[in-house]
PAZAPA-4460 file (N, C-alpha, C; in steps of 0.05 Angstrom, whole numbers, plus 32768, in hexadecimal, padded with zeros to 4 digits):
% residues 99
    n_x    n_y    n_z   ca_x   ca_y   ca_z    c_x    c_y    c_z   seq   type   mol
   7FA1   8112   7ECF   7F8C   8103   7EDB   7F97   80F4   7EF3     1      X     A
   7F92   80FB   7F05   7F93   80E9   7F24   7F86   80D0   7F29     2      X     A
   7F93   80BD   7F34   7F89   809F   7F2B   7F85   809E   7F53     3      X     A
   7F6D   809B   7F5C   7F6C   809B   7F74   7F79   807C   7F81     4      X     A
   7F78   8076   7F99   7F89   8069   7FAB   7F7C   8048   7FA2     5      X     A
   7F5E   804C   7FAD   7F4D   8032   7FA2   7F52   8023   7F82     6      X     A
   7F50   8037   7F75   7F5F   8031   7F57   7F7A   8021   7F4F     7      X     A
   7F88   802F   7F5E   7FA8   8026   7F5B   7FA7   8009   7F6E     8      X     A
   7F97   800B   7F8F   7F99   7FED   7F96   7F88   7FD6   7F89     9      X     A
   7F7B   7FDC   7F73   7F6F   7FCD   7F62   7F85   7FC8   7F52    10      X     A
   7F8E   7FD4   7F48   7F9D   7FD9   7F2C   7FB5   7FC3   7F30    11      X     A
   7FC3   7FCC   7F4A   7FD7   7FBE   7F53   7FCF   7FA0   7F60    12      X     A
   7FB9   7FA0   7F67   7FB3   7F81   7F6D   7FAB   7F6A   7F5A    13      X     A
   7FA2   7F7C   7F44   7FA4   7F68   7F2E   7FC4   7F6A   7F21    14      X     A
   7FCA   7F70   7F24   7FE7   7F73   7F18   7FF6   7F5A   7F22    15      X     A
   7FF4   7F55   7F3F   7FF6   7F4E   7F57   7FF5   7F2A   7F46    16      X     A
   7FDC   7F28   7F54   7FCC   7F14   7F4E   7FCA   7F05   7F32    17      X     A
   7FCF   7F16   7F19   7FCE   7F0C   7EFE   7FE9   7EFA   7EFC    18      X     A
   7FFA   7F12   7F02   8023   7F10   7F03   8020   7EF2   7F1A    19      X     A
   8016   7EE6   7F28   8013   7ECF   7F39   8007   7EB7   7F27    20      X     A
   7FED   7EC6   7F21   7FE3   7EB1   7F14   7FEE   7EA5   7EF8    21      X     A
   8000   7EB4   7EE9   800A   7EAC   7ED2   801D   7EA0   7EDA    22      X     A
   8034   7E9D   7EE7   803F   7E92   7EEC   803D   7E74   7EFA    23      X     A
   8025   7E75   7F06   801D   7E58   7F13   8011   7E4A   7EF6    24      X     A
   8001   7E54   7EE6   7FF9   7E4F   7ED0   800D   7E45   7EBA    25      X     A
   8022   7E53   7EB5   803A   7E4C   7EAB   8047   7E34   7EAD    26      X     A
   8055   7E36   7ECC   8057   7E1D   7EDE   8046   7E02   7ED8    27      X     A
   802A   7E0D   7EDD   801F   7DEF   7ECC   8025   7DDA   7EB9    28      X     A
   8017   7DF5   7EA4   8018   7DE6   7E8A   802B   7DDE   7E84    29      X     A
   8046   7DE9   7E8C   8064   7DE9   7E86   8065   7DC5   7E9D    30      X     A
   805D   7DC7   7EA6   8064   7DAC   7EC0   8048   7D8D   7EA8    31      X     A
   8039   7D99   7E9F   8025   7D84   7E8E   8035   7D83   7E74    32      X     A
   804D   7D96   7E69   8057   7D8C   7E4F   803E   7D9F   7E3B    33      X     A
   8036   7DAB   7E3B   801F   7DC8   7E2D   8039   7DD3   7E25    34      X     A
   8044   7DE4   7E31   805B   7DF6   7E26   8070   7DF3   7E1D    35      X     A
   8077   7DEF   7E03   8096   7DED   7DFB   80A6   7DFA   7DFA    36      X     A
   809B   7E0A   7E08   80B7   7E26   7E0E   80C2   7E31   7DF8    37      X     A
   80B5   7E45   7DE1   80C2   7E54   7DD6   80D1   7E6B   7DE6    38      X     A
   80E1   7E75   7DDB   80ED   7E96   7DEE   80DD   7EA0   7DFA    39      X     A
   80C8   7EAD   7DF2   80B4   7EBE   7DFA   80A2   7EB5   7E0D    40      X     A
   809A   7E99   7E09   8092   7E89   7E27   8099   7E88   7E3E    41      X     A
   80B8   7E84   7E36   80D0   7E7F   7E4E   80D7   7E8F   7E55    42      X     A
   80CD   7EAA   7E4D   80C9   7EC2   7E5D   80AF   7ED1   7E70    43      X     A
   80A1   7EBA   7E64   8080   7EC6   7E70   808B   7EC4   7E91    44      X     A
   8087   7EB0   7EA5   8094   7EBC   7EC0   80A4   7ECF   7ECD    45      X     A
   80B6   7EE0   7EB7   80C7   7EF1   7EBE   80B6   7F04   7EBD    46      X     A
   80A1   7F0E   7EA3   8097   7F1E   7E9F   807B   7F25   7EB2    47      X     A
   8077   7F04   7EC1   805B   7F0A   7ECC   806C   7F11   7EEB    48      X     A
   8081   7F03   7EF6   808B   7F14   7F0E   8096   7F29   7F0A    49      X     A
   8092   7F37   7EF5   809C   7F56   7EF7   8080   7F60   7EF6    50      X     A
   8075   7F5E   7EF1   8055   7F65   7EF1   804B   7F63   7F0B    51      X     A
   804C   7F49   7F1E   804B   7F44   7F35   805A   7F58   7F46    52      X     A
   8076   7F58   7F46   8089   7F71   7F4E   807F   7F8F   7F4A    53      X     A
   807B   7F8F   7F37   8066   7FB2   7F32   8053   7FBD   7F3E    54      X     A
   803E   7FA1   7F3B   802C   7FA5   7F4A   802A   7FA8   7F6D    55      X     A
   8042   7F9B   7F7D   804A   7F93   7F91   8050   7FBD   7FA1    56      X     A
   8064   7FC2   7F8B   806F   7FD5   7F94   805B   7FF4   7F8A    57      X     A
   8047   7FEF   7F7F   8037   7FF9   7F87   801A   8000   7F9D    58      X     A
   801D   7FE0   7FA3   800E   7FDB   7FBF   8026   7FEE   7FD3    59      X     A
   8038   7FEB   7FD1   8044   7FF5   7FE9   804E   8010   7FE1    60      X     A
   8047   8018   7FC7   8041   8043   7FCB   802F   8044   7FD4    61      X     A
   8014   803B   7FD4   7FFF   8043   7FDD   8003   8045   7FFE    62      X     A
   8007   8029   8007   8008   802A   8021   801B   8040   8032    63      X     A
   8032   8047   8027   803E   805E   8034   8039   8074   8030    64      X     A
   802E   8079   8016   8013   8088   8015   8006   8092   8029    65      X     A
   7FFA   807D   802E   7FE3   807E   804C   7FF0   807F   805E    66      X     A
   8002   8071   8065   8011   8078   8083   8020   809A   8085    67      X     A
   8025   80A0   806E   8031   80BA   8079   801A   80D6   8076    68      X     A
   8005   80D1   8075   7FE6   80DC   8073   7FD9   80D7   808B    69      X     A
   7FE6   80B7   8095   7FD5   80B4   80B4   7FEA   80C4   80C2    70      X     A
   8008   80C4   80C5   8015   80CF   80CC   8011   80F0   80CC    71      X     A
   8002   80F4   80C3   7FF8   811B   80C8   7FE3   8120   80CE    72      X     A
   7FD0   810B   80CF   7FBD   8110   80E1   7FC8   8114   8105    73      X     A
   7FCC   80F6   8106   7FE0   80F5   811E   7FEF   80FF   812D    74      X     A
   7FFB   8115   8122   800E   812B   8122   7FFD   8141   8127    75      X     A
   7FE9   814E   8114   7FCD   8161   8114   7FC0   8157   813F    76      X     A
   7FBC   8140   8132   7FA6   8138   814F   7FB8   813C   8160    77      X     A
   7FCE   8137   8165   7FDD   813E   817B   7FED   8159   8185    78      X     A
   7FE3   8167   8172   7FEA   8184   8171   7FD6   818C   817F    79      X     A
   7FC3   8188   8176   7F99   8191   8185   7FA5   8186   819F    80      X     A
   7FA9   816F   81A1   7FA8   8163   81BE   7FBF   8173   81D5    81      X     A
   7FD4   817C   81CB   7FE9   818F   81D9   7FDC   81A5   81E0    82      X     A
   7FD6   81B0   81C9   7FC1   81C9   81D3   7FA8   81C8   81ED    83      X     A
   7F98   81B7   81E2   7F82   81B2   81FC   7F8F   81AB   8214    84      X     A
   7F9E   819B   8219   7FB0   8197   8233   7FB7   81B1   8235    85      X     A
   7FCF   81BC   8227   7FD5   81D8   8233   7FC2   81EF   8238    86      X     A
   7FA4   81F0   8235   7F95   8200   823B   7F83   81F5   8254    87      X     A
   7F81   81D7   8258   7F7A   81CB   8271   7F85   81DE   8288    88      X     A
   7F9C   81D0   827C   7FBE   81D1   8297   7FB4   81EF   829C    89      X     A
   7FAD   820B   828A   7FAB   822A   829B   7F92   822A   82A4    90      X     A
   7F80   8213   8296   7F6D   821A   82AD   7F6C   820E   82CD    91      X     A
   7F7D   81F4   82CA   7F73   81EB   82E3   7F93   8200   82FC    92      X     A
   7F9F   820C   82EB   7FB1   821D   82F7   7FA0   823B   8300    93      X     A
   7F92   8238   82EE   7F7F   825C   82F9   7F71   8250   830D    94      X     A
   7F6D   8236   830D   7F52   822F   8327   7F5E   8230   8343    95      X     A
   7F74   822A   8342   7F87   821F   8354   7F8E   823D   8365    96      X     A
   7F93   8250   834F   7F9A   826C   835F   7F89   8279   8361    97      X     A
   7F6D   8271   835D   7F51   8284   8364   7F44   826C   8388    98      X     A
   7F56   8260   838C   7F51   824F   83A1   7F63   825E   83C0    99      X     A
***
């Protein structure tokens, strides 16, 4: 199953965003005296910036993704565009020697 582009920048922006928000959340309660820090707490920030990190470096497959897709268009369009110039260039060369 293929997970399209819109999907994954969803996917990854909550990833993003959650991995941010737990850790500001963390930070809090932890700064109001809420959290007494068992182990597994005092790991929740590590775990939500690796989440944040995941998500991150999947924003940026996508995007190179796309750049090396705009990159062949680009390449395509400028191939068309070589061509039409070089079929210009014999015609305005046939005009020139029918003159």
């Amino acid at each position: 199953m293929k997970i399209s582009n819109k999907l994954k920048e969803k996917i990854s922006s909550v990833l993003i965003w959650g991995g941010i928000l737990v850790i500001v959340l963390w930070a809090l309660l932890k700064a109001l005296g809420v959290i007494h820090s068992p182990e597994w707490i005092g790991m929740l920030p590590i775990f939500s910036g690796a989440a944040a990190f995941g998500g991150a470096a999947m924003q940026l497959k996508i995007l190179v993704s796309d750049f090396k897709s705009f990159k062949q268009e680009v390449r395509s369009d400028f191939r068309d565009l070589t061509n039409k110039i070089a079929e210009i260039d014999k015609d305005v060369h046939m005009l020139k020697r029918s003159k």
